[in-house]
N, C-alpha and C positions, 0 to 999 in steps of 0.2 A: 655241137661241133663234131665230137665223133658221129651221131648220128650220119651229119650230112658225108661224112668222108666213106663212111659205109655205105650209102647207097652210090656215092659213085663209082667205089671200089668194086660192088657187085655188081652193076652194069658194064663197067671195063671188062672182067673176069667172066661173068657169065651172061650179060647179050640179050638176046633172045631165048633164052632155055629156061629163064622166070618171067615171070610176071610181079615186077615190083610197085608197092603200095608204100613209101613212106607217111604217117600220121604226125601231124604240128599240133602240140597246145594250142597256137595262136599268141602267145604271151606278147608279142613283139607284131606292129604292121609291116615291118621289111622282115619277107620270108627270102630264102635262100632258092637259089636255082637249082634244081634238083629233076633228076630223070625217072621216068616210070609217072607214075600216077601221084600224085599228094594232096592228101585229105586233110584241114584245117578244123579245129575245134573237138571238143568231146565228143563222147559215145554215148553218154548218159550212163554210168557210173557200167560197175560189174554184168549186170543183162542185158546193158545196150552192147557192149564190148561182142559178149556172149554170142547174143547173134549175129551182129558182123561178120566173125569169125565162121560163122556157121552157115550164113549167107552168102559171103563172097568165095566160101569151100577154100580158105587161105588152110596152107603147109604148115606152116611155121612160123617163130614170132622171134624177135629179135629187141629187147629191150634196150634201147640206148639213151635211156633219159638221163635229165641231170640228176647225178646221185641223191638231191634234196626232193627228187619229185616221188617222196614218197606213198603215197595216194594213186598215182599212176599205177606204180610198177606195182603195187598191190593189186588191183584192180585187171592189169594185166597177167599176173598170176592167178588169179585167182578164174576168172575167163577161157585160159588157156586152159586150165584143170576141166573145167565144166566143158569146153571145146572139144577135148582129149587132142589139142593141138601141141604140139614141141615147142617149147619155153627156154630160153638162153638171155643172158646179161651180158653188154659191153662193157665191162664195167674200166671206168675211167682210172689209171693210176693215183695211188693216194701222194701226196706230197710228204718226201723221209724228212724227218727233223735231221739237222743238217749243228754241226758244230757253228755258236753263236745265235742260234735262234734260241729268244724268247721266247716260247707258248705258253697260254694261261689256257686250258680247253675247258669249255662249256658243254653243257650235256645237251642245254636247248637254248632258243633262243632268248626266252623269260630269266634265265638266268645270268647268260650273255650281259643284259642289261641290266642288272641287277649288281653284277662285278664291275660292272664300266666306269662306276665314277669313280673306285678308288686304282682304277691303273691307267688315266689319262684326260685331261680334258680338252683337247684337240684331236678329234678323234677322225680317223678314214676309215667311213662307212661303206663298204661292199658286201651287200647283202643281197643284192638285186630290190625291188622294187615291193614284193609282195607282202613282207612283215615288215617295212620298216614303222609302221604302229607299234609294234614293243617297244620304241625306242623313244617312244613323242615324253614318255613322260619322263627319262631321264634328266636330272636337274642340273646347271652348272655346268654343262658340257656342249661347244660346240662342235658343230656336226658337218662334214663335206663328206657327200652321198654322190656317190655314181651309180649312176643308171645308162641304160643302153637308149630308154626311151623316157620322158618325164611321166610323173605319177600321175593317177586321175583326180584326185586329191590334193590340195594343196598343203606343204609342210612346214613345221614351224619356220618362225620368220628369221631366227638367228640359224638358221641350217643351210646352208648352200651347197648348188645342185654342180655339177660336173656331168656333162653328158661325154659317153665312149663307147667303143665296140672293141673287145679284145681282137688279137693280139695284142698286149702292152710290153714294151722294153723295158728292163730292172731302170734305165738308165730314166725313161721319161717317169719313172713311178718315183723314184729318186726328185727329180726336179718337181714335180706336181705337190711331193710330202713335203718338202722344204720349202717351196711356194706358201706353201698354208700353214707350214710351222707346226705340222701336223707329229703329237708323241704318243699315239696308238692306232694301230690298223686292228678294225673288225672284220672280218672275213668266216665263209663256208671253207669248210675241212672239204670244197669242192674238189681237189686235184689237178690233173694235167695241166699241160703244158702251156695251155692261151694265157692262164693270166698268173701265172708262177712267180710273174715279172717283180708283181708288188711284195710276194715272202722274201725274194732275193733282195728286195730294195730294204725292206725293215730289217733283215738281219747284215747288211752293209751300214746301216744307219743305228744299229744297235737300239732299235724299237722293238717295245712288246706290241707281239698280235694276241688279240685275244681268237680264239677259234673256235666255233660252232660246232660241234663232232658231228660227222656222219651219220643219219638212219642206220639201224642195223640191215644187212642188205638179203639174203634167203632169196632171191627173187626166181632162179632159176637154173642153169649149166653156165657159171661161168665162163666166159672168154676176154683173155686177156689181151688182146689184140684185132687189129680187123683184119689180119691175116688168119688169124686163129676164127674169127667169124664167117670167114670164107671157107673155109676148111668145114664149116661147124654145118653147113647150109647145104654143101655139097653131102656130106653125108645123110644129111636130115632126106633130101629129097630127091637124091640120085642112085641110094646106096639105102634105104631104111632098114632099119634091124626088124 
């Protein structure tokens, strides 16, 4: 999401004076409208990046993955170094522990599930789609999974699927948990603001989340904002040191 707001922040703000290339995972078939050019799928790891960067004579790079996509931004570090290309992170606001919230945090996912039976068994899965396998073998515990798109996989049969696309309201995360009688939320120590909705709904509902912690992040010149990324761009290639 900030991705897509930055590439159109940069086209408003600067036009013609770049040449922009947004790159998609692909995790998802409905891609976003998006201006400049955008490229879908991998690079083939660190040497396909490599020469991309090397081939298309690109400026500068602007990491704005989901903070979990850590294999990316590695990858995009590590390219950019080999490139001698300028390296920068958007990086996504973390979510403050707020008076009334319960957090149990997990250092990884394997453990995640490993604490899950003894602090709920009605449990809201939001994890996105790609590990929910650590979870197949928790016992005694049923499961309602959101996903934006359904799995390629089939999941166990007492697990039920909820499909959405954030923005979510505290208010409908509220009625959804209570629908399902739901007394634990699992969730990525993701941040921002699109889906906040559900920590404000469990700490109104006086539920534990349990929380997935963050990769440690190194990726590059932080920027805290996409005005601060605008700022960060014009200097990189208007202004170089």
């Amino acid at each position: 999401m900030e991705a897509a707001a930055l590439a159109h922040e940069i086209d408003g703000e600067l036009g013609q004076a770049v040449e922009l290339v947004s790159s998609l995972a692909g995790q998802t078939s409905i891609l976003p409208d998006l201006p400049g050019q955008v490229r879908q799928g991998g690079f083939g790891g660190t040497e396909g990046l490599t020469a991309y960067l090397r081939h298309e004579s690109i400026c500068a790079v602007i990491d704005a993955t989901h903070p979990f996509a850590a294999l990316i931004s590695d990858h995009a570090k590590q390219a950019c170094r080999n490139a001698g290309v300028p390296l920068a992170c958007l990086e996504r606001a973390p979510w403050p522990r707020e008076a009334g919230d319960r957090w149990v945090m997990a250092p990884t996912m394997a453990e995640a599930a490993r604490l899950l039976p003894g602090l709920g068994k009605r449990v809201f899965l939001t994890i996105g789609r790609k590990e929910l396998d650590v979870f197949k073998s928790v016992k005694d515990v049923w499961f309602l999974v959101r996903l934006i798109e359904l799995p390629h996989h089939p999941l166990p049969p007492m697990w039920e699927i909820v499909q959405g696309r954030p923005p979510f309201s505290p208010e409908a995360e509220v009625q959804l948990m209570q629908q399902h009688g739901i007394d634990l939320l699992v969730t990525k120590a993701s941040g921002g603001s699109a889906t906040y909705g559900k920590i404000e709904a469990a700490r109104n509902m006086g539920l534990p989340v349990l929380m997935i912690e963050r990769p440690e992040s190194g990726k590059g010149e932080s920027l805290v904002s996409i005005d601060v990324a605008i700022d960060w761009i014009r200097r990189r290639l208007f202004f170089p040191p």
